[in-house]
ZAMARGU-4260 file (C-alpha; in steps of 0.2 Angstrom, whole numbers, plus 5000, padded with zeros to 4 digits):
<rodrens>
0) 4674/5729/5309 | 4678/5721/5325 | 4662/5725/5331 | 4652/5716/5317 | 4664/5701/5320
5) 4659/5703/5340 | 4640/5703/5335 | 4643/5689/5322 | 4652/5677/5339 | 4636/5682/5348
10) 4622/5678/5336 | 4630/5662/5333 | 4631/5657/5350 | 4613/5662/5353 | 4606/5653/5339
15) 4616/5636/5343 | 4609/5640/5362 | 4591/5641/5357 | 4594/5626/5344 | 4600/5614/5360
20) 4586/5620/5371 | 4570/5616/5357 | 4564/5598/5353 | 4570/5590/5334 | 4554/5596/5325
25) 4554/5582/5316 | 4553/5570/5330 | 4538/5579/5337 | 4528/5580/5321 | 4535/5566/5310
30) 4542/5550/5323 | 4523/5543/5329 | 4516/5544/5310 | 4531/5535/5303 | 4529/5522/5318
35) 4510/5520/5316 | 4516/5516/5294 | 4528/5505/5301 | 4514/5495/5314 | 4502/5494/5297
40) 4516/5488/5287 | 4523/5475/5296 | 4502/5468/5300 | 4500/5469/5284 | 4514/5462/5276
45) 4513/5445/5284 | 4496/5444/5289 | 4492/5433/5306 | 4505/5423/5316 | 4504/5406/5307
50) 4497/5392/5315 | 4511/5381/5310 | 4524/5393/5320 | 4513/5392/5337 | 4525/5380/5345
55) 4539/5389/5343 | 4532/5405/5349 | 4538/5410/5366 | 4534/5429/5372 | 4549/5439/5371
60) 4545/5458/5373 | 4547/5466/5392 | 4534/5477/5395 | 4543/5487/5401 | 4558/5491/5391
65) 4554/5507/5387 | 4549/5513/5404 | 4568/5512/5410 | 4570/5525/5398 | 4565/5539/5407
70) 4577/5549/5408 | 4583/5547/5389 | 4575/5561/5378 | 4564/5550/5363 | 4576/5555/5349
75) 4589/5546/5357 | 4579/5530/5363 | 4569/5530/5344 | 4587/5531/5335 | 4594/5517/5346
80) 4577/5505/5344 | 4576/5509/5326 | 4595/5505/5322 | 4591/5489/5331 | 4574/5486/5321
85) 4585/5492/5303 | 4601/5480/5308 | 4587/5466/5312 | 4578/5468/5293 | 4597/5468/5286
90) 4597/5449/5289 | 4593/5434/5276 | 4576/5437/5272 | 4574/5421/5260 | 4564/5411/5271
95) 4549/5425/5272 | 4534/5424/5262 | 4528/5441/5266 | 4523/5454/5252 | 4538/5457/5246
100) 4532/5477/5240 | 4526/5479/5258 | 4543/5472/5266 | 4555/5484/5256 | 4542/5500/5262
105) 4543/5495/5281 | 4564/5493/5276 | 4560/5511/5270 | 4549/5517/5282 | 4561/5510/5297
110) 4578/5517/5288 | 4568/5536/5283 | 4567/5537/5301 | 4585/5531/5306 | 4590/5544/5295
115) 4581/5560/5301 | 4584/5554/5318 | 4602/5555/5319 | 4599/5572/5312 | 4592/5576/5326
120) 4603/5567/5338 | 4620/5571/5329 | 4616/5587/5325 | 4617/5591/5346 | 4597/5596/5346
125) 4594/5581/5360 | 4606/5574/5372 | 4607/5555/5380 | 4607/5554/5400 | 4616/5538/5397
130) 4601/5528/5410 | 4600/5510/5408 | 4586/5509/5395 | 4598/5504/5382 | 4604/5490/5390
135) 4584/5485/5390 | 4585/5489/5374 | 4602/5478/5367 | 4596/5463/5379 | 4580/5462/5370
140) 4586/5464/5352 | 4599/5452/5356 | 4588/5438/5360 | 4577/5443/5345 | 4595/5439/5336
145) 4599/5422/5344 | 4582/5419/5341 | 4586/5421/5319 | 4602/5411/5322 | 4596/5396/5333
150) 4582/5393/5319 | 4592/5398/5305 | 4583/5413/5298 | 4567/5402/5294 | 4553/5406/5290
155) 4544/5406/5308 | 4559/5412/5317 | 4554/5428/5304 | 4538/5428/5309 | 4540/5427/5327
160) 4551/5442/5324 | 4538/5452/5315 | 4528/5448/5327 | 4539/5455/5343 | 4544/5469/5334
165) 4525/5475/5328 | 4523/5472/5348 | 4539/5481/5351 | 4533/5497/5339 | 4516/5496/5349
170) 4525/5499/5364 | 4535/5510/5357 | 4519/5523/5351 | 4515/5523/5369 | 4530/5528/5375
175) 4531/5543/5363 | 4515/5549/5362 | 4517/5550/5382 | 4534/5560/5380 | 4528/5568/5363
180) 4515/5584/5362 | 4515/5591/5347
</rodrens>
């Protein structure tokens, strides 16, 4: 008996072993399609920038937020960008005249992959080096916030949002499908 109990220990502590050193399946296989729905929705639920929102438009992306991210393993940076992008489409949406069925699947889309991201982050399979590319990160989707408050969740501050976020997810495919091979 003690020797089943013995061999019981070991297999668990191997198989929790080889789960920490393999990549989240999921964000292999699953992430850059979600992010690629999540680029098409959000062109397509607004269309192009208006012209009546031009003025107001000021370039707010850093090119390169996700490069300080290094040494971060993707399942960690994703979760953190897309609790970000999900806390961001939590806001008063009134002012938007976007398509309202297309709005609610990116919603979707973006909290599907919150979801099976923190499975893989929680769940121990990928571990944070804690570099600086969340500060990046914070800084940027903190001016994308100020930028909601200071026009009052209007309708261009929406869409200048839309647009920095489609920019952001761009960014974002790069970044993964130069850390991610399936």
């Amino acid at each position: 008996m003690a020797v089943l109990k013995w061999l019981s220990i070991c297999l668990t502590l191997f198989c929790q072993g080889t789960a920490a050193s393999t990549p989240c399946n999921w964000t292999q296989f699953r992430l850059g399609k979600l992010n690629d729905v999540s680029i098409d929705l959000l062109s397509d639920m607004g269309g192009l920038f208006p012209l009546m929102c031009a003025e107001e438009n000021d370039e707010l992306f850093p090119e390169d937020v996700y490069k300080n991210t290094e040494g971060e393993d993707v399942s960690v940076v994703a979760l953190e960008a897309m609790r970000y992008v999900d806390q961001l489409y939590n806001n008063s949406l009134t002012s938007v005249t976007w398509n309202k069925t297309k709005l609610k699947l990116f919603q979707n889309v973006i909290y599907r992959q919150v979801q099976n991201l923190e499975l893989c982050v929680v769940g121990g399979v990928w571990k944070s080096s804690g570099d600086g590319g969340s500060v990046t990160l914070k800084t940027y989707f903190n001016k994308l916030n100020t930028v909601l408050k200071d026009k009052e969740h209007s309708a261009c501050a929406w869409e200048i949002v839309r647009k920095e976020i489609r920019e952001n997810l761009v960014q974002f495919k790069k970044f993964i499908d130069s850390r991610v091979k399936p």
